[in-house]
C-alpha angles and dihedrals in degrees: 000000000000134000089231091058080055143094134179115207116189113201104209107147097114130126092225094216104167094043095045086211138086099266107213091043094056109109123237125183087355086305134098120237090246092046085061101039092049080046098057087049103045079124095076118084089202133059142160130175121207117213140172097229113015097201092073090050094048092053101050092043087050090055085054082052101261115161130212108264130200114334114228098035103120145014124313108292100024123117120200108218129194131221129229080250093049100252117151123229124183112200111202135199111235098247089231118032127237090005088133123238101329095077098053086052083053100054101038093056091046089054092043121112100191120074091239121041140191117226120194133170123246107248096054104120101175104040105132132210081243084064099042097045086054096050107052084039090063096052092041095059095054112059087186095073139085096193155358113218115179112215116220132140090044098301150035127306112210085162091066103040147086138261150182116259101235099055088082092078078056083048097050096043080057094048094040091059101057084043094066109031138029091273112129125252119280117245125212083248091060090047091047092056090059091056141081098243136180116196126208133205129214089241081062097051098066122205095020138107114230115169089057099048094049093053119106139204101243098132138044087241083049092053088050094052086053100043081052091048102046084053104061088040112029 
């Protein structure tokens, strides 16, 4: 399919309390989470990002030279930038703050242009454009379902998954409830089990390696696998 069918949503709204440090800005191999996740995705027309706060995130893509793009092109409070190389990238406010992962799903698909996204979270250094094209093929290639969610690390990985756009009306009516009223948050489990999902195993995606891309860098001993990992194959 098409870069243009296509969107990439990066979740990055967290604290990042066990880490101390703003996940998806942390340098690995001379290069931040989010430089080498835009770059495994360079095939996408199409990208958001969903943050908690937007200001941190334009200032460290501005140090990598990205420009301010057009004004008005998404939400209140987002900002488009642009890439040396021209790319366009539009960074998005979670509608509802410290709601965990789902509102940035929310507001990245409502923010989405293609009709499957792939949604990652923000501190996966070693997802490849061979993962993401399978993913969102896969879903492609099957109009009954909502989602593919590969299952590595012992269980599912909505944060590194596709879906289908309009899911993310399904997304905000979860983050608006708690919102308004003592439920507790939603979590991306909750969300999964209202969909129609396929999930995928690691046996079934052929020629990739799984279990690394969908490691993140929550933890000090999880930033030193990856620094280990980005010296013997960068």
């Amino acid at each position: 399919m098409s870069g243009t069918d296509r969107s990439l949503v990066v979740v990055a709204g967290g604290r990042s309390r066990r880490l101390g440090r703003n996940k998806p800005l942390v340098e690995i191999g001379g290069r931040t989470v989010l430089s080498r996740i835009l770059e495994a995705t360079a095939q996408f027309a199409d990208a958001v990002l969903a943050v908690r706060e937007v200001p941190p995130f334009q200032r460290a893509l501005a140090a990598e030279a990205w420009e301010p793009g057009a004004e008005g092109a998404g939400p209140p409070g987002s900002v488009t930038l642009r890439s040396p190389t021209g790319r366009a990238l539009l960074v998005v406010p979670d509608p509802v703050p410290d709601l965990g992962p789902i509102a940035g799903v929310a507001s990245g698909l409502a923010a989405a242009h293609g009709a499957i996204c792939v949604v990652l979270a923000g501190d996966l250094p070693f997802v490849t454009p061979d993962l993401v094209d399978r993913l969102s093929g896969e879903l492609a290639g099957d109009a009954e379902l909502d989602a593919v969610v590969p299952r590595a690390r012992g269980r599912a990985q909505p944060l590194c998954a596709a879906y289908r756009r309009e899911v993310g009306r399904l997304a905000a009516r979860l983050v608006a409830r708690p919102a308004a009223s003592v439920d507790p948050s939603p979590s991306m489990m909750s969300f999964l089990e209202r969909l129609r999902v396929r999930y995928v195993s690691a046996e079934e995606l052929t020629g990739i390696d799984l279990e690394t891309m969908v490691r993140g860098v929550d933890s000090r001993a999880d930033l030193e696998w990856a620094e280990r990992r980005a010296a013997l194959s960068d």
